[in-house]
N, C-alpha and C positions, 0 to 999 in steps of 0.2 A: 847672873840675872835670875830674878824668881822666876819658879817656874810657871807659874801662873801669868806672867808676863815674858813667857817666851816669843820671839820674834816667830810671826804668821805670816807664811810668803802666800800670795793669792794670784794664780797663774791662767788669766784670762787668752782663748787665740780668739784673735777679732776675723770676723769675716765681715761682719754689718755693723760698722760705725758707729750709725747712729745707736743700736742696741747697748753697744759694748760704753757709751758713754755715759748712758743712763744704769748701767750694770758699774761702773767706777763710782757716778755718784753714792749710789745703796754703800760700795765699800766705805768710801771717803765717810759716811755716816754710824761706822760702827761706833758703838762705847767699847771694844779693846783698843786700847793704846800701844799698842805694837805690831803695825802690820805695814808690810812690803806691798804693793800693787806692780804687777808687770803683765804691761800687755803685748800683745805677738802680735804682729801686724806683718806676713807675709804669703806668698801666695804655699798653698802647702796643705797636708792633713790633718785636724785636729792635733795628732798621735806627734807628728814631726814641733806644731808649737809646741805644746804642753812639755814636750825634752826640753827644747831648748831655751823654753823660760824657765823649767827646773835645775839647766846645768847654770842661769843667771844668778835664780833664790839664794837666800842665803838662809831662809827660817828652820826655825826647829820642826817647824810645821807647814806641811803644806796643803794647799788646798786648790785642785783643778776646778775652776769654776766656768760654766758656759755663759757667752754675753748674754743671752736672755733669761737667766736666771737673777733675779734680785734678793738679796739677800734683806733679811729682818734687821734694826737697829742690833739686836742681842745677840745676833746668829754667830759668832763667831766668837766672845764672850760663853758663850752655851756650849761650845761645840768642843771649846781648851778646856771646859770643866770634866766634860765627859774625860778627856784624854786625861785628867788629875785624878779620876777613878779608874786608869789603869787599862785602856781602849789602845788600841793601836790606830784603830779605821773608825772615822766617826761620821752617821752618816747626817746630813741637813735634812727635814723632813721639808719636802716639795708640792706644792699646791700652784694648780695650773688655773694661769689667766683666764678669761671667760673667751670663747671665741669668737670671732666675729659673724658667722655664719654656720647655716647648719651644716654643710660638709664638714667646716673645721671640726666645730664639733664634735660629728660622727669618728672622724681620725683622733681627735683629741681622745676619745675615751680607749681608742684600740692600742692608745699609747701605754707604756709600763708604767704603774700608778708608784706612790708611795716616795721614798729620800732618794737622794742622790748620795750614793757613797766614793766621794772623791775627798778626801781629806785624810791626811796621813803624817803620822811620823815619817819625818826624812828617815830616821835609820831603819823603816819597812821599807823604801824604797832603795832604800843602798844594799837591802840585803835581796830582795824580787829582782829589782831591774826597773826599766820604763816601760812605755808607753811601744808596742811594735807594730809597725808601720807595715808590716804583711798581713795584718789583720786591722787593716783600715775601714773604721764605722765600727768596727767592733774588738778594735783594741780594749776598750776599758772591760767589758768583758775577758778578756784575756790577762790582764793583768789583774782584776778579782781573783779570777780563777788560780794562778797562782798564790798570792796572797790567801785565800781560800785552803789550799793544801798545805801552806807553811803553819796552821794552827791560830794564826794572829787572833786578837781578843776583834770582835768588832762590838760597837756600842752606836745607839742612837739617839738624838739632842728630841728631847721631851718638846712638842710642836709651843706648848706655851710657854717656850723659854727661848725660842728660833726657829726659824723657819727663812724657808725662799719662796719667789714664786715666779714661775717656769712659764712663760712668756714665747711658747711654742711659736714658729710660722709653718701652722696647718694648711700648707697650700699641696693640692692634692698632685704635682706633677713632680714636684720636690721629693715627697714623700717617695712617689712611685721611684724617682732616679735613685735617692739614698739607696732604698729596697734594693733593687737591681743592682747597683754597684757592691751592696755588703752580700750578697747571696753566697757567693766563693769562699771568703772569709770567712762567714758562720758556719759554714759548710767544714771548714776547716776546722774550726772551732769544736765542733761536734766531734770528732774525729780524734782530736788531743785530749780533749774532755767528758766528754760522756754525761755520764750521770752529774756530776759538778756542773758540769753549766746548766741541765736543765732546774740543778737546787737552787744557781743563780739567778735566774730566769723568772724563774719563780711560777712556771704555766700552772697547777692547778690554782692557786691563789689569784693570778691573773684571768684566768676565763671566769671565777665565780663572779670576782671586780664588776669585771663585763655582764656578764647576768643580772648583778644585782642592778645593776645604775640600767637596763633595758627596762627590766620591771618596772621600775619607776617612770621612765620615760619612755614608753613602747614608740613613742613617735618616731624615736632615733632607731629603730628595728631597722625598717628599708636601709638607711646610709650608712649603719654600722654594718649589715651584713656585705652590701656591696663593698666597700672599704676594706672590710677581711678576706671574702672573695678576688678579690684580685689582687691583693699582697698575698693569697696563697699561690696564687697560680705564678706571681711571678719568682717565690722562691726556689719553686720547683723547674723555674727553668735550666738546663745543663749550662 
């Protein structure tokens, strides 16, 4: 098979339906002609579907995709080209829906900006490992991070050639529970990784992010600061 037409397995875990149907349409509409869609529909961790619809794949390529993420008509056309320049990890560059309100909002902005790097040659993931379910909420972190240390090329699809767009549910009690339940895990995380996760991470580049988009709209000052204020207080709880 050419390579350029290599088979794309696209490994959605459904947690919201309706999301995850309107996330199949965007695939069902790409211009690459080679791509696998499997969706996970069962009660579980992100970290537990994403295995088990990677041990179903059969692509040369794979790509973790979350249901509220919609991909561009070219996104994945874009994305195998990178990987023909020699990429191992290619990332989708991500641009977030408009919020419905100003909390979302204010959360929207404290979220990590910039692509999503879930897309991979199968043979980085046969040689790393998956996705590990003892660092649940922040498995993908952990499996960066590995990937990270093995040297792999990573590359990123030029926004005018593909893109997603990240279709967040900014609802502020969510938020706080995610928080809460990954504190241990990142916890752990820091611990295994050090320095590499916070290059992951990306915090100086992330708080300027934040800075810059205040200045701009100081209005969101007040609900971004409460917003950070209390996802800091609940990291630090034991």
């Amino acid at each position: 098979m050419p390579f350029e037409h290599g088979l794309v397995s696209i490994v959605v875990p459904v947690h919201n339906k309706e999301k995850a149907t309107i996330c199949a349409e965007h695939v069902r509409k790409q211009t690459y002609p080679s791509i696998e869609l499997i969706l996970v529909d069962f009660k579980g961790f992100p970290a537990e579907k994403r295995n088990y619809g990677y041990k179903k794949s059969k692509g040369e390529y794979v790509l973790f995709l979350d249901e509220d993420s919609y991909l561009s008509p070219s996104a994945i056309s874009a994305s195998v080209a990178e990987f023909g320049q020699g990429f191992d990890v290619v990332g989708i560059p991500a641009f977030k829906a408009e919020p419905k309100s100003y909390l979302a909002k204010c959360i929207s902005v404290t979220r990590l900006g910039g692509g999503e790097l879930k897309f991979f040659r199968r043979s980085v993931l046969q040689d790393v490992g998956l996705f590990r379910t003892e660092y649940a909420l922040g498995d993908d972190l952990d499996l960066f991070a590995r990937i990270f240390r093995k040297g792999y090329r990573l590359g990123m699809v030029d926004p005018k050639r593909g893109y997603m767009i990240h279709d967040e549910t900014n609802q502020f009690g969510s938020v706080l529970r995610k928080t809460l339940f990954a504190r241990k895990p990142y916890k752990n995380l820091q611990k295994e990784y050090g320095q590499t996760l916070d290059a992951l991470t990306q915090k100086p580049t992330e708080r300027k992010r934040i800075l810059e988009i205040l200045l701009k709209e100081p209005i969101l000052i007040p609900g971004v600061s409460l917003v950070m204020f209390v996802l800091f207080f609940i990291r630090r709880i034991p």
